[in-house]
C-alpha positions in Angstrom: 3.2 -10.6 -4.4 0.2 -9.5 -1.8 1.7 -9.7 1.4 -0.8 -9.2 4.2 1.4 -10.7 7.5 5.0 -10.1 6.8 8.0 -8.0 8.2 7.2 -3.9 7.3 11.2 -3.3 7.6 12.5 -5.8 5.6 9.8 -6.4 3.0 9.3 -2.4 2.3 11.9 -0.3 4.2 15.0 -2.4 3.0 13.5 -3.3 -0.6 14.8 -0.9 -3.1 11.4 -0.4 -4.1 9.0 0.3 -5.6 6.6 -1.1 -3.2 3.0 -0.3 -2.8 1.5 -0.5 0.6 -2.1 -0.6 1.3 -3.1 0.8 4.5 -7.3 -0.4 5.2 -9.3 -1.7 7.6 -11.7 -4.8 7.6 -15.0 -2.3 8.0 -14.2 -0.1 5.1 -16.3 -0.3 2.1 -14.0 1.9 -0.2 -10.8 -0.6 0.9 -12.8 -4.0 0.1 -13.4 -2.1 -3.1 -10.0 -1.6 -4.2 -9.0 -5.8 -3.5 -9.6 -6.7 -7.3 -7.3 -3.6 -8.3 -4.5 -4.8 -5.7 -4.8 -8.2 -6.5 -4.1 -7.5 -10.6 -1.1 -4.8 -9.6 0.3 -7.8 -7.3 0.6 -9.9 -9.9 3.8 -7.2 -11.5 4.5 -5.3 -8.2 5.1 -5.9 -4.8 1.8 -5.2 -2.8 1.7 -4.9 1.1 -1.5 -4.3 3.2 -1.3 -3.2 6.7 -4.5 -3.1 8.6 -4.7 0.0 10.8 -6.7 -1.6 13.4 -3.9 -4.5 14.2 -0.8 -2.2 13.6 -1.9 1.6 14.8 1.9 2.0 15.6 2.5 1.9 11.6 -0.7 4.1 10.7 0.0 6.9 13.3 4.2 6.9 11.8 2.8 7.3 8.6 -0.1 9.5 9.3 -3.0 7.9 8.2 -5.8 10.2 8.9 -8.3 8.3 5.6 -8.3 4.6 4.0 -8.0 3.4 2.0 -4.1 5.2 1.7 -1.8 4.0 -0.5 1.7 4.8 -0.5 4.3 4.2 -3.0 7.7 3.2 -1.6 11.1 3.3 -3.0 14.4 2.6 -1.1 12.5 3.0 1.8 10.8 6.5 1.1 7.3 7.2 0.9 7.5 8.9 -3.2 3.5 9.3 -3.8 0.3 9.2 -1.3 -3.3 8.2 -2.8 -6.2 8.4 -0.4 -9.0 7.0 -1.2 -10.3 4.8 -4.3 -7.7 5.1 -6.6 -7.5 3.4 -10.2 -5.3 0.7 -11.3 -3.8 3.1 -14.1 -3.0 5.9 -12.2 -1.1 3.1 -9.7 0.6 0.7 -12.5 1.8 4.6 -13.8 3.6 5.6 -10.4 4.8 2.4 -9.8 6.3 2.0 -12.9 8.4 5.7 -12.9 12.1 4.8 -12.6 
């Protein structure tokens, strides 16, 4: 599932996890490059995007300083942070740990 408009609270704070959320921004190269790898990990995992220019509330709580950030959440706890390009192995790895 690749959510992209949705309720943060009840479809990652409230889900016992794990959910990956991708924080990006329509002007970023490196976050248009990482669509293909969140599209293939959304077809097993929950995926959420949040785009830091229509919800800066969200990006400053969770400190978003560099996007593409992806955080891994479970039970509504941030458990791993990847900024940057990061590879579908090393994601499909965390978000498989029990």
């Amino acid at each position: 599932m690749l959510l992209e408009q949705y309720n943060f609270k009840r479809e990652v704070l409230d889900d016992p996890g794990p959910v990956l959320v991708d924080f990006w921004a329509a002007w970023c190269g490196p976050c248009r490059a990482m669509n293909p790898v969140l599209a293939a990990i959304s077809r097993d995992f929950k995926v959420c995007k949040v785009n830091t220019e229509t919800n800066p509330q969200l990006a400053s709580k969770f400190e978003v300083s560099a996007i593409p950030l992806l955080l891994i959440f479970r039970h509504g706890r941030v458990v791993q942070r990847f900024e940057g390009v990061t590879d579908e192995t090393t994601l499909r790895a965390e978000l498989a740990r029990g």
